[in-house]
N, C-alpha and C positions, 0 to 999 in steps of 0.2 A: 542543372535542373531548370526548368522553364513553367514559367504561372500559368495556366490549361485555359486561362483569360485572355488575358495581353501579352503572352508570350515573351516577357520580361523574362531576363537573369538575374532580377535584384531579386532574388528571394532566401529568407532568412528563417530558423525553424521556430515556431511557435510555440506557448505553453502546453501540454496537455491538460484538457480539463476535466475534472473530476475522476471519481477511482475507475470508474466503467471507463474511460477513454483512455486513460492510464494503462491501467492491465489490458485491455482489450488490444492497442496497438502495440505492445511490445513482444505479444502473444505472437502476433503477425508481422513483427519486423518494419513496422510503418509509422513515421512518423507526422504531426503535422506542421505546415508550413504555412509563413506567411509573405504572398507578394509586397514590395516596395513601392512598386509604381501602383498598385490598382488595389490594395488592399485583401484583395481575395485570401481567405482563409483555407488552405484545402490537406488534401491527405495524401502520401505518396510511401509509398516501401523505398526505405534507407536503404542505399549501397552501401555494401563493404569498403570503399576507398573513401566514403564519406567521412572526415574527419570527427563531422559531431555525434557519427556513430560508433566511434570508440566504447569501450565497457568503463563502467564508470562506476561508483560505489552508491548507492541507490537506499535512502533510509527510507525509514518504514512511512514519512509522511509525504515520498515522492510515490509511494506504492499507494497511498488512500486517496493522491490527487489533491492534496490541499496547500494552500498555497494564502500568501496576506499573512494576518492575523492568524488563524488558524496554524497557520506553517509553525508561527515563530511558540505559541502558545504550548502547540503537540509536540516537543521536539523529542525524540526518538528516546531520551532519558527519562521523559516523563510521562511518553507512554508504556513503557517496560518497566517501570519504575512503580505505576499504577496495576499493572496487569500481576507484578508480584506480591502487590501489597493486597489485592482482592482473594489472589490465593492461598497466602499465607494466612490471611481474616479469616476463610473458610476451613482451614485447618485447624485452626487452634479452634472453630467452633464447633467443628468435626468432633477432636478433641474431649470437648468438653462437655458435651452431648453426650460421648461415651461415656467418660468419666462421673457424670451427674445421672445418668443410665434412661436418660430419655432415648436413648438408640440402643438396642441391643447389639453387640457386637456378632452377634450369627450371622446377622441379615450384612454383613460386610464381607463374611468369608466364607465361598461355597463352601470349604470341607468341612466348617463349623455346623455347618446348617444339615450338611447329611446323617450326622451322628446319632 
């Protein structure tokens, strides 16, 4: 692969940034790149013989683009970790709604409600 600038071979691939760039090139099989000699940042479709487009195991904070702080912060335990514990909160508040009868249970199950 050659830099669309200075037609340099020193070229190395570069981070994706953010979720939109993330999903969006992988969608399309394209990754981006960056020159050595002239710095240029640009965007090219990965070959299959390309090595650093091997399949690779992809967590959920390489899918939202984040990366620093954020990377180390969100780590894939602690966002499925959070996303169970919001659901499980709204369950037993479910729960308990019914159980204290601020919710009637009809309006939960259509064939309650036809009766």
């Amino acid at each position: 692969m050659k830099c669309p600038s200075c037609f340099s071979e020193d070229v190395r691939r570069s981070r994706r940034r953010g979720p939109k760039e993330g999903t969006a090139l992988r969608l399309k099989h394209q990754a981006p790149f960056r020159c050595q000699e002239c710095g240029l940042r640009f965007i090219e479709k990965v070959e299959d013989g390309d090595p650093s487009a091997a399949p690779r195991r992809l967590s959920i904070a390489d899918y939202l683009g984040l990366r620093g702080w954020a990377r180390r912060a969100f780590s894939d335990h602690m966002i499925l970790g959070t996303l169970v514990t919001v659901l499980l909160a709204l369950l037993i508040g479910l729960f308990f709604a019914v159980a204290l009868g601020w919710i009637e249970p009809r309006f939960l199950l259509p064939e309650a409600a036809s009766r």
